[in-house]
N, C-alpha and C positions, 0 to 999 in steps of 0.2 A: 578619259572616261566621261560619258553624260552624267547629271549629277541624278542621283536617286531620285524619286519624285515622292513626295509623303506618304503614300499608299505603299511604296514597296519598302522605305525604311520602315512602316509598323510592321510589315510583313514579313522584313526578316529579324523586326524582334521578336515577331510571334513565331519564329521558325517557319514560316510557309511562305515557300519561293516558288517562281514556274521560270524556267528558261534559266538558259547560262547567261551570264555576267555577262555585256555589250563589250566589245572594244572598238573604240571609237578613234577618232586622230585629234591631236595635237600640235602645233607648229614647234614648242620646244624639243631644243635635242640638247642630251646628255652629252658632256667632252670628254674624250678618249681618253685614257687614262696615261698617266706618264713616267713611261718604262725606266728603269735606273740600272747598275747595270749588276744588281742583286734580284732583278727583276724578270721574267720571260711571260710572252702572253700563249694560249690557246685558244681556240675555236671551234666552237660544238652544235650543230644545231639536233634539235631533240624535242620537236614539236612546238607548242608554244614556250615560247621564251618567259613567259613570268614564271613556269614551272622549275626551268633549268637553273635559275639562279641559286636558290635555298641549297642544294645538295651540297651544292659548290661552295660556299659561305662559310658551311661550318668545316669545312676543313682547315687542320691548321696550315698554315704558309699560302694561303691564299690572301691575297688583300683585296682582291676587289672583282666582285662579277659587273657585265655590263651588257643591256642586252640588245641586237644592234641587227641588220640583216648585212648577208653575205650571200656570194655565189652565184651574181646575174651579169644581169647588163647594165638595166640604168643606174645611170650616176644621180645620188643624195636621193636614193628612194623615200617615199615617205610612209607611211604604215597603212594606209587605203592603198595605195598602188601594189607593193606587197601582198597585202591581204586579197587585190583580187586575182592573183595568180598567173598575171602574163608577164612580169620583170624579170624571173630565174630565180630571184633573192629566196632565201629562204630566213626563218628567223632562225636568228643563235645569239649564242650567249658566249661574250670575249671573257677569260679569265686573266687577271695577272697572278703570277704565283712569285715564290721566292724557293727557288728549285732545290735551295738546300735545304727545305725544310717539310717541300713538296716532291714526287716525283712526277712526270707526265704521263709515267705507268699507273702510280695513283689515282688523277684525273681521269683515264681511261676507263678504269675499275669505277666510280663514280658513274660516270657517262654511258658505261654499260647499260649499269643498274637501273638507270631515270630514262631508261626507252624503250620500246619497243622496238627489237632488233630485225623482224620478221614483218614487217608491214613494210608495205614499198609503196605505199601508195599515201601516206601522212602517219601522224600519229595521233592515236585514241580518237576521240572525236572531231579531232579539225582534221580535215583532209585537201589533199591537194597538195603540190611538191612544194609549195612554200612552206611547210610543215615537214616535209620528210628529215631523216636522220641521217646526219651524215659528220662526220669526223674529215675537218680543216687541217693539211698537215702544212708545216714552213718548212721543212726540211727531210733528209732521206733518214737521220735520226726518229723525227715522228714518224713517220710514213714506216719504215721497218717496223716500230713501237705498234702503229694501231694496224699495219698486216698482219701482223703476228699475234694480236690479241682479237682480232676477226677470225682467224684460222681459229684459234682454239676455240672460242666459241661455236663457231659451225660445228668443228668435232665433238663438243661437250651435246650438243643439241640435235645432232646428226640430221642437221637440215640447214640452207641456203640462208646467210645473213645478207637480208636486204640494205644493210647502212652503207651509204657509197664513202669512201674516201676519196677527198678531193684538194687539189692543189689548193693552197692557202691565198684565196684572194681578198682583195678589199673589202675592208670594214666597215660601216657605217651603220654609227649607234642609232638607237631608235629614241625617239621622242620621250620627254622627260617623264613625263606619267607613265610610261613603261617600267621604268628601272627602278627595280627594288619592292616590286608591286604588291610580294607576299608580305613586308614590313608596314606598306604604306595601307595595304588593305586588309587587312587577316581572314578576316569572315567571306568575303567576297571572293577570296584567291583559295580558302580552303571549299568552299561552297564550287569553284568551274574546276576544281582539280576532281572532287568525287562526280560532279554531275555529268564531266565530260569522262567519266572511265577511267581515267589514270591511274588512281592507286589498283582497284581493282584488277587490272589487266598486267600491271608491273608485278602483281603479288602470284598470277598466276601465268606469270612466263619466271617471275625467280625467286618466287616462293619468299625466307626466310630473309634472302638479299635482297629484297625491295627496301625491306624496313631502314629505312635510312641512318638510323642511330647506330644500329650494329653493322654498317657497310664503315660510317665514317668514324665509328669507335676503334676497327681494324686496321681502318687504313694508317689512324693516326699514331698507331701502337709502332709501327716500323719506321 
């Protein structure tokens, strides 16, 4: 991130902001986390990835979000190449869970929730397919999991779910100031989530299940 310059820190402690929050690049990157074998990872892209972390966090059996691009061609992208939409990459967000205490149906139910399933073209206000939503499967276990929760959904909304499911390929985490950005920034990360549309547009495609508290208070009940 570019650092604030004195005029916009007075100005978001005055509460008057204009424009969304920059993202900028960084040469650090985050290390992949290290699976054990109480361990399994997923893969979700769901616009931008500083969004996708939080939902994921507070669920129990998850230990660790990571937020990373997937889905192209170049090798050790870097978050400008990425962002300007000719690599394939799209961003997402790697989970490790502990499956007994999570399930990947769970995850799914989550990942619904935090996207816009109906846009095919990015989500909320970044646009471009490096932003599109899409569900990473490793196996025909996931892949059966997130067909079958695509079906229902189309049926519950009796319209075309744009999220593509796609063969689970390589991962590669994104630069260190990415990860964990709603912890490291709070005002900044709640400031480009309303300004870019997000909650808004999640509250009115799933109503009562946007609200994140009572998705992840359910989920954790089972």
């Amino acid at each position: 991130m570019r650092r604030w310059t004195l005029f916009i820190l007075l100005a978001l402690g005055a509460g008057f902001l204009v424009g969304l929050p920059e993202r900028t690049v960084s040469a650090d990157r985050a290390a992949p986390p290290a699976t054990g074998a109480a361990s399994a990872t997923a893969v979700f892209a769901g616009g931008c990835f500083w969004c996708m972390e939080k939902p994921f966090d507070e669920l129990v059996g998850v230990t660790q979000t990571l937020s990373g691009y997937s889905g192209g061609q170049k090798l050790n992208p870097t978050y400008e190449q990425v962002s300007a939409g000719t690599t394939g990459h799209a961003e997402v967000v790697q989970i490790t869970y502990d499956p007994s205490k999570v399930s990947y149906q769970q995850l799914l139910d989550v990942f619904w929730r935090n996207v816009d399933p109906f846009d095919a073209g990015g989500q909320f206000c970044d646009r471009g397919s490096q932003y599109r939503s899409a569900v990473f499967v490793a196996n025909a276990s996931e892949r059966q999991a997130a067909e079958a929760s695509k079906a229902a959904l189309e049926q519950r909304f009796g319209r075309k779910i744009a999220t593509q499911i796609l063969p689970d390929a390589k991962f590669y985490a994104a630069e260190d100031y990415h990860q964990n950005y709603y912890q490291k920034n709070p005002l900044r990360y709640r400031y480009y989530r309303g300004g870019c549309g997000r909650d808004n547009r999640l509250e009115a495609v799933w109503g009562d299940e946007a609200r994140g508290e009572q998705v992840v208070a359910a989920r954790n009940q089972h």
